[in-house]
SEKEVEX-493117 format. One record per residue (C-alpha): chain; x, y, z; residue in one letter. Coordinates in Angstrom, 2 decimals, always signed. Layout:
// residues N
+-------+---------+---------+---------+-----+
| chain |       X |       Y |       Z | res |
+-------+---------+---------+---------+-----+
|     A |       X |       Y |       Z |   a |
...
+-------+---------+---------+---------+-----+
This chain:
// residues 348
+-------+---------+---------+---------+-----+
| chain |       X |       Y |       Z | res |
+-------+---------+---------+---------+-----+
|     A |  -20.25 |  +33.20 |  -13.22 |   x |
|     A |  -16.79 |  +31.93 |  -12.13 |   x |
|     A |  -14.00 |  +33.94 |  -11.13 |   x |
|     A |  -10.64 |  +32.92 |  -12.55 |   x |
|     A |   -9.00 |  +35.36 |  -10.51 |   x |
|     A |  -10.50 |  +34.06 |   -7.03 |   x |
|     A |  -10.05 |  +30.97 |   -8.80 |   x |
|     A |   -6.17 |  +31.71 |   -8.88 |   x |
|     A |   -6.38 |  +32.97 |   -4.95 |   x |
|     A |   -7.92 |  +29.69 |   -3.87 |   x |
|     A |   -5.56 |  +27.24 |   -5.38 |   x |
|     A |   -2.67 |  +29.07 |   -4.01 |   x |
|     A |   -4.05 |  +28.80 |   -0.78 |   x |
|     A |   -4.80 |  +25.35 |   -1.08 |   x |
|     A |   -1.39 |  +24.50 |   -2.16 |   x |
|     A |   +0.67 |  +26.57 |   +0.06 |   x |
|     A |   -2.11 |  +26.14 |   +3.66 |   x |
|     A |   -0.27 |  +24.13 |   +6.28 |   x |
|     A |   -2.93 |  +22.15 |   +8.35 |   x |
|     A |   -3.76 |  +18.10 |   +9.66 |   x |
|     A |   -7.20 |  +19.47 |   +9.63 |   x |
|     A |   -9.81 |  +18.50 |   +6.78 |   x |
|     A |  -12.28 |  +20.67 |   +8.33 |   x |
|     A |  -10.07 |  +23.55 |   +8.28 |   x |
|     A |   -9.28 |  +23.47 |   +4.50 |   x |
|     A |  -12.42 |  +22.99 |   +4.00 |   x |
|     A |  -13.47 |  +26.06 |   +5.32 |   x |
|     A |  -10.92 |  +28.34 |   +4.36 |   x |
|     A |  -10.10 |  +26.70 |   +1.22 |   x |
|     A |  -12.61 |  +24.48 |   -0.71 |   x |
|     A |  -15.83 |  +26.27 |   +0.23 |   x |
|     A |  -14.33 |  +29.66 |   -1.27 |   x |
|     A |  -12.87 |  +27.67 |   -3.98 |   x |
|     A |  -16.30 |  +26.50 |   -5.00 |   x |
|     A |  -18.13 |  +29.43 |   -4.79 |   x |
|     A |  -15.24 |  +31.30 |   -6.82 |   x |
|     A |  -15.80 |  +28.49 |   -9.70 |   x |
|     A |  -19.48 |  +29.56 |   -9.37 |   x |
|     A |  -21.24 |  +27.13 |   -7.51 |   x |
|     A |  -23.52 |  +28.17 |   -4.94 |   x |
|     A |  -22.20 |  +26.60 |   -1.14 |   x |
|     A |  -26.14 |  +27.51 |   +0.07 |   x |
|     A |  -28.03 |  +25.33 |   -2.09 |   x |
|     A |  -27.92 |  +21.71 |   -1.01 |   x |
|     A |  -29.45 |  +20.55 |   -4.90 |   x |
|     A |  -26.46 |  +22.11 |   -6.19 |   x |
|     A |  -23.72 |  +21.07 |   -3.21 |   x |
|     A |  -24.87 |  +18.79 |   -0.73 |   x |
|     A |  -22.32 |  +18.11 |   +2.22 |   x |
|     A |  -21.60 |  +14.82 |   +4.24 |   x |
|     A |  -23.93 |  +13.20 |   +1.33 |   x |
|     A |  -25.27 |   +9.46 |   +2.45 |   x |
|     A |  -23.98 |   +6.99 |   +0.00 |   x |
|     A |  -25.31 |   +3.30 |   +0.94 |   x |
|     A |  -22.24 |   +0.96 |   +0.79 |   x |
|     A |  -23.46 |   -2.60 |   +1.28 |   x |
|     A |  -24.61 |   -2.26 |   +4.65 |   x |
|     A |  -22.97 |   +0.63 |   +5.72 |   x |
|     A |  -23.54 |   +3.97 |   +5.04 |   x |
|     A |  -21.07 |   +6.26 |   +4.15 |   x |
|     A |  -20.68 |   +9.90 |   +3.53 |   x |
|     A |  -19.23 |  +11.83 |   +0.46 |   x |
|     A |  -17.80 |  +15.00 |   +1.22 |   x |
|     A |  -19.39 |  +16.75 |   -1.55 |   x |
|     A |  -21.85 |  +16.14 |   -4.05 |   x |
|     A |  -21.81 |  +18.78 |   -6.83 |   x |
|     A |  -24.46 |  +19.29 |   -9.76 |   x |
|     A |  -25.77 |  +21.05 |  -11.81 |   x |
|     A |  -28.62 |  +20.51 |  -14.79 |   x |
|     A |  -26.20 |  +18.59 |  -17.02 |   x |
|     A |  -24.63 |  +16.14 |  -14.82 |   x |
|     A |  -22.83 |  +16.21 |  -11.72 |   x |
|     A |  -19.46 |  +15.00 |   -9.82 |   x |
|     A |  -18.15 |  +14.11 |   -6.30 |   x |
|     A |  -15.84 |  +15.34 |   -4.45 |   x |
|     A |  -13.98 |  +14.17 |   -2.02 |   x |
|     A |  -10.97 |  +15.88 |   +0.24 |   x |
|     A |   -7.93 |  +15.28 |   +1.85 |   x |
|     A |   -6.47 |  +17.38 |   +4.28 |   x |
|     A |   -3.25 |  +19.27 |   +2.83 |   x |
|     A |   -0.53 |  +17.08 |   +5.17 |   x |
|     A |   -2.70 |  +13.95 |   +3.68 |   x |
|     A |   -0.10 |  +12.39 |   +1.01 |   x |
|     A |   -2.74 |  +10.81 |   -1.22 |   x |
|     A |   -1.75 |   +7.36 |   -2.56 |   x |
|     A |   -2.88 |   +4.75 |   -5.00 |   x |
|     A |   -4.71 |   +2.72 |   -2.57 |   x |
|     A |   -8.19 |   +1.64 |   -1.64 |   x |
|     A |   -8.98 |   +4.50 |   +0.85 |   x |
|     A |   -7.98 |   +7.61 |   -1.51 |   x |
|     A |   -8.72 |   +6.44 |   -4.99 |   x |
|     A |  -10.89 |   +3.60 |   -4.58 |   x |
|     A |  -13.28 |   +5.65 |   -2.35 |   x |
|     A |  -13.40 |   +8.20 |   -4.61 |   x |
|     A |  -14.41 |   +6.25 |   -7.62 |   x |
|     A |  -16.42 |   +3.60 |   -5.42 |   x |
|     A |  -18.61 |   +6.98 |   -4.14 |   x |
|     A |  -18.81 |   +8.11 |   -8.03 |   x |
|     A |  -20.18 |   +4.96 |   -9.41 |   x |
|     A |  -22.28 |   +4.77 |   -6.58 |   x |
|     A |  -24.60 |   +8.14 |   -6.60 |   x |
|     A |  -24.27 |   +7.31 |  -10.38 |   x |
|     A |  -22.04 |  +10.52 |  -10.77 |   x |
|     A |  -19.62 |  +10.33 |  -14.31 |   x |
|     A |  -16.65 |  +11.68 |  -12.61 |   x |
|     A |  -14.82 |  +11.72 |   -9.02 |   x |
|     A |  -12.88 |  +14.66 |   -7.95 |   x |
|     A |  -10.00 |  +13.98 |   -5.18 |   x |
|     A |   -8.49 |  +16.96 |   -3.53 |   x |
|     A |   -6.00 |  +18.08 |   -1.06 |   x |
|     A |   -4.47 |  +21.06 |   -2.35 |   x |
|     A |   -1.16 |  +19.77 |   -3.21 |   x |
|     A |   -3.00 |  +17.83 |   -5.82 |   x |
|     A |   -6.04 |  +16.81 |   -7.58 |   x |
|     A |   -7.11 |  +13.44 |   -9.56 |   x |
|     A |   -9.95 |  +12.81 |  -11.77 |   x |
|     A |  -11.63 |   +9.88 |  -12.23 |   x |
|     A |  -14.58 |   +8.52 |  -14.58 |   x |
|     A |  -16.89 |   +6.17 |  -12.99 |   x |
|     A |  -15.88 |   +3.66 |  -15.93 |   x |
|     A |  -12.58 |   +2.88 |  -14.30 |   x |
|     A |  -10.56 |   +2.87 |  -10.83 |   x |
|     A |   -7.39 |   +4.38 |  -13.14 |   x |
|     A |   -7.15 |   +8.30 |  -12.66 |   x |
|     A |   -7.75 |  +10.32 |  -16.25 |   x |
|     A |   -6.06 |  +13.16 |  -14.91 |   x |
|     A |   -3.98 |  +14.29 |  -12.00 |   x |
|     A |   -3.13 |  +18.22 |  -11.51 |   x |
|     A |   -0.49 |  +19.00 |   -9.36 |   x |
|     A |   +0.82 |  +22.41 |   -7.79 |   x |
|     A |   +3.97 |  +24.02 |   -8.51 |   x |
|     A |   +4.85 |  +27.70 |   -8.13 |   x |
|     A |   +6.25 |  +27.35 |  -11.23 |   x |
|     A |   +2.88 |  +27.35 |  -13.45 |   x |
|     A |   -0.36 |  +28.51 |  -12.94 |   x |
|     A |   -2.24 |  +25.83 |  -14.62 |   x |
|     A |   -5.87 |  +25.98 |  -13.69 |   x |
|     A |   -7.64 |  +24.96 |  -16.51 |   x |
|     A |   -9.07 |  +22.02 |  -14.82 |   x |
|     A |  -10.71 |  +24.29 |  -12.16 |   x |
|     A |  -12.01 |  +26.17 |  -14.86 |   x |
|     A |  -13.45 |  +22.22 |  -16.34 |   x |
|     A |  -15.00 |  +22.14 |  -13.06 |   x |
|     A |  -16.86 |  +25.09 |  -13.15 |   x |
|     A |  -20.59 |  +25.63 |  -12.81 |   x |
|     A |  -20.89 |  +26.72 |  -16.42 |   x |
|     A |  -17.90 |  +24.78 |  -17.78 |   x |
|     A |  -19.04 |  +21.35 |  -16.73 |   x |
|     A |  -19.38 |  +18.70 |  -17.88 |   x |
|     A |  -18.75 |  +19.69 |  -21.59 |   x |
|     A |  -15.70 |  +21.46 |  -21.22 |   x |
|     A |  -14.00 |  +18.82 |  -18.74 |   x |
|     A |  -15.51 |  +16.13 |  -21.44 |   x |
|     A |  -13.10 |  +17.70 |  -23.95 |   x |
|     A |  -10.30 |  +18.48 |  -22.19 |   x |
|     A |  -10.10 |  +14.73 |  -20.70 |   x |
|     A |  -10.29 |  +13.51 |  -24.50 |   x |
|     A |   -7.75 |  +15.12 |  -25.22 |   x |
|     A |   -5.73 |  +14.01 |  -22.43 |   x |
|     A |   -6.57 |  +10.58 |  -22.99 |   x |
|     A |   -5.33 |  +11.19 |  -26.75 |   x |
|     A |   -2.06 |  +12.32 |  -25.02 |   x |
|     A |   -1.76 |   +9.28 |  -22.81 |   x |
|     A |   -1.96 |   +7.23 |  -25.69 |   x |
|     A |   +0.80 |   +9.44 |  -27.80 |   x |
|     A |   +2.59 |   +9.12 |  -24.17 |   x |
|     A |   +2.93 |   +5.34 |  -24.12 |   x |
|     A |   +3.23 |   +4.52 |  -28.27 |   x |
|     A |   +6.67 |   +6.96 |  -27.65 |   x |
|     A |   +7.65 |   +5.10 |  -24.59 |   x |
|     A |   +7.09 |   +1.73 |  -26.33 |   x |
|     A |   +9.01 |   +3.17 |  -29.31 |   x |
|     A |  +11.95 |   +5.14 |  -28.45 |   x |
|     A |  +14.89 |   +2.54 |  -29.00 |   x |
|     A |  +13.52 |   +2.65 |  -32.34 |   x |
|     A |  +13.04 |   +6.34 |  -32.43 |   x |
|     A |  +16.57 |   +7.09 |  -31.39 |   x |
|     A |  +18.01 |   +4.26 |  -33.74 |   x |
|     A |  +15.93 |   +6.54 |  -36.76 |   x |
|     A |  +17.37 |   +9.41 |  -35.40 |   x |
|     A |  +20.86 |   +8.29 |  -35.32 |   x |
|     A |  +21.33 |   +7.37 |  -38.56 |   x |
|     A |  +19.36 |  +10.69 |  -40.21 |   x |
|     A |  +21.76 |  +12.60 |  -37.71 |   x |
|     A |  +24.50 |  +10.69 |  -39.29 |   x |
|     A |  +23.32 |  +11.07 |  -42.86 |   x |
|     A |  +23.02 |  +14.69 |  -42.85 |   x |
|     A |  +26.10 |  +15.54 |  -40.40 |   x |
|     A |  +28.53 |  +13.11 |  -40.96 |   x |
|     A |  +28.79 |  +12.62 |  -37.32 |   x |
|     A |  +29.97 |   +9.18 |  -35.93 |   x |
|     A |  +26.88 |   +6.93 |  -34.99 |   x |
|     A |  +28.57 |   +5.81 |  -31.92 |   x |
|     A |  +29.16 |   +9.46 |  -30.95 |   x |
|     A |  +25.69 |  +10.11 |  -31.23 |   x |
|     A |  +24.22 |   +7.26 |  -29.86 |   x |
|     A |  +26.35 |   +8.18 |  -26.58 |   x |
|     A |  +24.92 |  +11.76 |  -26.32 |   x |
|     A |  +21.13 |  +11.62 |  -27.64 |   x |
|     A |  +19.12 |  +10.51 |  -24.94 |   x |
|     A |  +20.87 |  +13.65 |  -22.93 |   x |
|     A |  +20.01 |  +15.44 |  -25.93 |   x |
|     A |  +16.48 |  +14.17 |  -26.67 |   x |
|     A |  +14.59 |  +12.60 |  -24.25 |   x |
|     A |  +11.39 |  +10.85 |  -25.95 |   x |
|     A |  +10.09 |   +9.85 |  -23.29 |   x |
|     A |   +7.70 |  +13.01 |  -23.09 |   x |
|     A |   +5.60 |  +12.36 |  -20.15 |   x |
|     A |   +5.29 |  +15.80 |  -18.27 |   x |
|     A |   +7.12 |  +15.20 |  -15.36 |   x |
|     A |  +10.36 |  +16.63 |  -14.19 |   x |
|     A |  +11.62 |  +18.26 |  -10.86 |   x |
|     A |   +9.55 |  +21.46 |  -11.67 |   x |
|     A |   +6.51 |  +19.74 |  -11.60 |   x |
|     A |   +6.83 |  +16.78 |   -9.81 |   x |
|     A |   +4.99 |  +16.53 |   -6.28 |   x |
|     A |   +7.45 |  +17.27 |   -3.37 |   x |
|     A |   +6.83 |  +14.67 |   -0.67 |   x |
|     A |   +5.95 |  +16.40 |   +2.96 |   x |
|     A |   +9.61 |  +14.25 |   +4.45 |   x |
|     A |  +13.06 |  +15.35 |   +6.16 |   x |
|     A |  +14.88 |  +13.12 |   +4.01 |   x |
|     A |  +14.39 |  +14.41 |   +0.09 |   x |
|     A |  +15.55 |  +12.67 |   -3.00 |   x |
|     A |  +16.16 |  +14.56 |   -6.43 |   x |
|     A |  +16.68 |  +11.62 |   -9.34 |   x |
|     A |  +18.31 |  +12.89 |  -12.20 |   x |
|     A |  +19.20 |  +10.63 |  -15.47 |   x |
|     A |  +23.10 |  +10.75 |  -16.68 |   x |
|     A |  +25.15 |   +9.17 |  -18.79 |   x |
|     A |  +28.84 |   +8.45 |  -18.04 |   x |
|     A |  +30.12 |  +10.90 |  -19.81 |   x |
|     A |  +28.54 |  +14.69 |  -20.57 |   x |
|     A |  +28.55 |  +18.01 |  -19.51 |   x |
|     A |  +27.65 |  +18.31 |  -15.53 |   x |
|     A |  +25.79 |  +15.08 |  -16.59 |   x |
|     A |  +28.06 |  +12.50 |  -16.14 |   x |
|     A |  +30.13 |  +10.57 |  -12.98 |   x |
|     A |  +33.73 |  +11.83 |  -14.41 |   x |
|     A |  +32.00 |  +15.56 |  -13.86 |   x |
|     A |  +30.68 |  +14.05 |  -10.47 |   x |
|     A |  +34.11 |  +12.73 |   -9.64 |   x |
|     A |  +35.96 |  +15.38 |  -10.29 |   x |
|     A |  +34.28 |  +18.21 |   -9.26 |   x |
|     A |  +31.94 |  +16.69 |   -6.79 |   x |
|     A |  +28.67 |  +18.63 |   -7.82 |   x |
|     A |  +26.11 |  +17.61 |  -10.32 |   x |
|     A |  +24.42 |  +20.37 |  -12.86 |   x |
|     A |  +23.50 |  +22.19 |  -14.51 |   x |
|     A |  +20.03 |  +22.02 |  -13.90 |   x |
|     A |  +16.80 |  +24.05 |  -12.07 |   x |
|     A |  +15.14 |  +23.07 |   -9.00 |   x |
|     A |  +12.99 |  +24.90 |   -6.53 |   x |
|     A |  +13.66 |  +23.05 |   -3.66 |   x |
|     A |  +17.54 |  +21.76 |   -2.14 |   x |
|     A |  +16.78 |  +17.87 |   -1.91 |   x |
|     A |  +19.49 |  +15.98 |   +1.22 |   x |
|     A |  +20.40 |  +13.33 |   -1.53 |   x |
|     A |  +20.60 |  +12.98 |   -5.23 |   x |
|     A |  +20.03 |   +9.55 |   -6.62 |   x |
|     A |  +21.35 |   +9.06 |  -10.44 |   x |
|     A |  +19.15 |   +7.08 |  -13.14 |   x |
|     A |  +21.72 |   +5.47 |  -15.83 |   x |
|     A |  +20.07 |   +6.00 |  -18.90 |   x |
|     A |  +22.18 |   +3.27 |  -20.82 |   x |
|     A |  +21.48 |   +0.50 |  -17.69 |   x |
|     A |  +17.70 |   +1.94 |  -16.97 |   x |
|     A |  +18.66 |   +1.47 |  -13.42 |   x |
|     A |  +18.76 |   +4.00 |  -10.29 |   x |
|     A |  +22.67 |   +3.36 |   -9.30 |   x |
|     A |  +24.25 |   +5.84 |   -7.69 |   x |
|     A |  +23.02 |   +8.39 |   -4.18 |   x |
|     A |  +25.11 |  +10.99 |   -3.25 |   x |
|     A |  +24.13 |  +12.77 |   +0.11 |   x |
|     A |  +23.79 |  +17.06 |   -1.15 |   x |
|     A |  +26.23 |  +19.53 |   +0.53 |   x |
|     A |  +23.91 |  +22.20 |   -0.89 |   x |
|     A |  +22.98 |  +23.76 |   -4.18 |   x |
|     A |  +24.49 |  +27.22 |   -5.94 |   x |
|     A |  +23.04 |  +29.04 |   -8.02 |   x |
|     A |  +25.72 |  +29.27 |  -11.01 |   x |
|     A |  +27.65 |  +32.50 |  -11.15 |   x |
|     A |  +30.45 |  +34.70 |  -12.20 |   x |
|     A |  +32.05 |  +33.03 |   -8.84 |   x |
|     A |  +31.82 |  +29.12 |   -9.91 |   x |
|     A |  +32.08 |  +29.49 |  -13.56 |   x |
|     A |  +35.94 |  +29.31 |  -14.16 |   x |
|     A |  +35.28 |  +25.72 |  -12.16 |   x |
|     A |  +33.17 |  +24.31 |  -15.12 |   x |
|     A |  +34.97 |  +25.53 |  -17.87 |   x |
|     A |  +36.86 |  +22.47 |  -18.97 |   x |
|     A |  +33.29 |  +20.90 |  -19.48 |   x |
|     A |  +31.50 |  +23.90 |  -21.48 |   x |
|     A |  +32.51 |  +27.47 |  -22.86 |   x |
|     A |  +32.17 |  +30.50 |  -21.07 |   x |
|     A |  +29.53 |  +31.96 |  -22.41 |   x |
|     A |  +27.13 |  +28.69 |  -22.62 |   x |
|     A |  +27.95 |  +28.62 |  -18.76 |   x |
|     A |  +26.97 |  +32.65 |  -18.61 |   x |
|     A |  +23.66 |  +31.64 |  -20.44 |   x |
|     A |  +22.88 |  +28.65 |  -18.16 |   x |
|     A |  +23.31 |  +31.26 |  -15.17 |   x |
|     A |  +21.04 |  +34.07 |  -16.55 |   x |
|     A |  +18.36 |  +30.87 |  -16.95 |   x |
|     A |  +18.39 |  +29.97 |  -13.53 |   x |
|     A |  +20.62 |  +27.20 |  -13.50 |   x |
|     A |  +22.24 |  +25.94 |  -10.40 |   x |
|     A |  +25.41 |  +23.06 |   -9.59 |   x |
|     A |  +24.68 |  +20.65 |   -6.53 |   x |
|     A |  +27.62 |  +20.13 |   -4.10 |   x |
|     A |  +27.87 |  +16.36 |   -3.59 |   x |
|     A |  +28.68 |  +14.89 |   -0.47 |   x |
|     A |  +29.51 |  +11.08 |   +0.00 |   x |
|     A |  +28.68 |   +8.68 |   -2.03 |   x |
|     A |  +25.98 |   +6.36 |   +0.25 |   x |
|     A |  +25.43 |   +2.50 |   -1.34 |   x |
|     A |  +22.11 |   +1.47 |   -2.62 |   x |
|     A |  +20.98 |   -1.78 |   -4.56 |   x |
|     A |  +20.49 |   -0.66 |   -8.32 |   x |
|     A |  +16.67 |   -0.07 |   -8.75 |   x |
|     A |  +15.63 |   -1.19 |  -12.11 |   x |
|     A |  +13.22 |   +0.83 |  -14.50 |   x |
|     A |  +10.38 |   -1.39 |  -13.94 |   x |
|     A |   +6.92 |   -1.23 |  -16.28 |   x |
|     A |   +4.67 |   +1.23 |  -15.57 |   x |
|     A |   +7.45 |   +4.53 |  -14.63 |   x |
|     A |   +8.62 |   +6.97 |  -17.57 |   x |
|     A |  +11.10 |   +8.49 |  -16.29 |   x |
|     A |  +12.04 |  +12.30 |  -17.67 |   x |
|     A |  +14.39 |  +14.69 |  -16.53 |   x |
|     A |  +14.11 |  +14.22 |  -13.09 |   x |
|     A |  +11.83 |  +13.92 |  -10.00 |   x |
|     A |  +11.18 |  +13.88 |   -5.83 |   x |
|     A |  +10.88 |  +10.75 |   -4.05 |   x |
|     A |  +12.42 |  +10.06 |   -0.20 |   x |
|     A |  +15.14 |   +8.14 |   +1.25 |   x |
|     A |  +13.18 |   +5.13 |   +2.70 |   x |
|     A |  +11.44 |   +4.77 |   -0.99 |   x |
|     A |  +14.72 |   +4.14 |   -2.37 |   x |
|     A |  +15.66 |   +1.80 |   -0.10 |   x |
|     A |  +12.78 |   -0.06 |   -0.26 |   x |
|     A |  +12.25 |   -0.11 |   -3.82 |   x |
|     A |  +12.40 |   -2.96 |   -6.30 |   x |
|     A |  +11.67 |   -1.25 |   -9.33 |   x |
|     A |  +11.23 |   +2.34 |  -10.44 |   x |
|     A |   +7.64 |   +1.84 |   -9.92 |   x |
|     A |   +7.58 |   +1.77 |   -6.56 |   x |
|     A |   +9.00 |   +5.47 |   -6.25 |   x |
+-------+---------+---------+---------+-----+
């Protein structure tokens, strides 16, 4: 039997352990995390260690090689400092070692985030990440001894579904928003070019679930926040940014040393401010904001958490186009040297 609460312990330790060590998290993490999702460490038919995996000539370990009577997975892990990328030696050893010991799925871990793989195809079909913010562990739960594989069967269907709603939306939102302008019109009498210049801050269709909340936070001394704006709108546009120097209102658990802006209407990256600091927004700021919202949408904002970012100078950056394969929503960490080194969006 698993044990969502132990479960629940293990993750958090996973995701807030500070260590260069694999064997260490290991140890005090994945072990514990295994056994608490009910598989037994002991028994080498059910979790072999440092498993032998012939690789042309070479042999090669797996870290872990987990079954049960229905099928089985492997699992490979990254110490918790290890930033895993999109690369040959993180995701296509993971996959390589699945389709190798003729395993369906590959499981990479490092605490700050997990990615699934089928042994089909070198693309992830799911990536969890941590966030103090949610305690999603329904994947773990997939993972189980008792879950798997039928439960993490269905729940990557259904993700896969989502995916697919993901990208038709993406594909379709200038067409979505064009729909929506003239119903909003229709029914409102509102002018289309008024609403055209405030929907997208409005409604954002492109619904892929990643914001500052949940995106990762990269382990580096010189965090960026992106945020989208348009030129004009409440805390969300440049003549708020001019004016008051601060950018809101908006939640973040983390104060990021710049703030690049995504222009929604260019789908470029083309503004980075360095951050003085972030306030939470209070009875003390308020009066500051009022000329952009009422009083009492301010007091709400504040009771939600809400917070205004103190801009400091404005540094110059080559505009960073959208490129193909990023939606971008609501917001999301990256660092200073990816920005500057980017030629699209993709490469944050």
């Amino acid at each position: 039997m698993y044990s969502k609460e132990m479960i629940s312990r293990y993750v958090d330790r996973g995701a807030k352990i500070n260590t260069s060590s694999e064997r260490n998290f290991r140890e005090i993490v994945v072990g514990n995390l295994l056994e608490a999702m009910g598989w037994d460490m002991g028994n080498e038919n059910e979790v072999a260690t440092y498993f032998n995996i012939q690789v042309g000539t070479q042999t090669s370990q797996a870290d872990y090689l987990i079954s049960n009577e229905r099928s089985k997975f492997i699992l490979e892990v990254k110490q918790p400092n290890h930033e895993i990328e999109e690369n040959i030696t993180d995701y296509g050893q993971t996959h390589s070692y699945a389709r190798l010991t003729g395993a369906p799925f590959g499981v990479l871990y490092n605490g700050r985030k997990m990615i699934i793989f089928r042994d089909s195809s070198k693309q992830p079909v799911y990536i969890w990440k941590s966030s103090p913010d949610t305690k999603d562990l329904l994947v773990f739960e997939c993972l189980a001894k008792e879950n798997f594989p039928d439960m993490l069967e269905e729940f990557l269907a259904s993700q896969e579904k989502l995916v697919k709603l993901k990208t038709y939306i993406d594909e379709n939102s200038e067409m979505f928003t064009k729909e929506m302008v003239k119903i909003i019109n229709t029914n409102t009498g509102l002018n289309p070019e008024f609403v055209d210049s405030h929907i997208s801050v409005l409604v954002d269709f492109n619904i892929e679930g990643e914001g500052p909340q949940s995106s990762d936070i990269p382990n580096s001394d010189d965090l960026v926040l992106i945020r989208s704006f348009r030129y004009y709108g409440p805390g969300t546009g440049l003549d708020f940014a001019r004016i008051h120097r601060a950018w809101g209102f908006i939640r973040v658990r983390t104060v990021p040393k710049y703030l690049a802006l995504y222009d929604i209407d260019n789908k470029e990256i083309s503004k980075l401010y360095a951050v003085r600091g972030v306030e939470e927004l209070s009875s003390h700021n308020i009066p500051e904001f009022e000329d952009y919202q009422n009083r009492r949408e301010l007091e709400n904002l504040s009771n939600e958490g809400y917070k205004i970012v103190r801009l400091g100078e404005e540094i110059s950056i080559r505009p960073i186009p959208k490129g193909h394969k990023q939606t971008f929503r609501g917001g999301k960490f990256t660092t200073l040297d990816k920005v500057r080194n980017a030629r699209t969006m993709d490469d944050l």
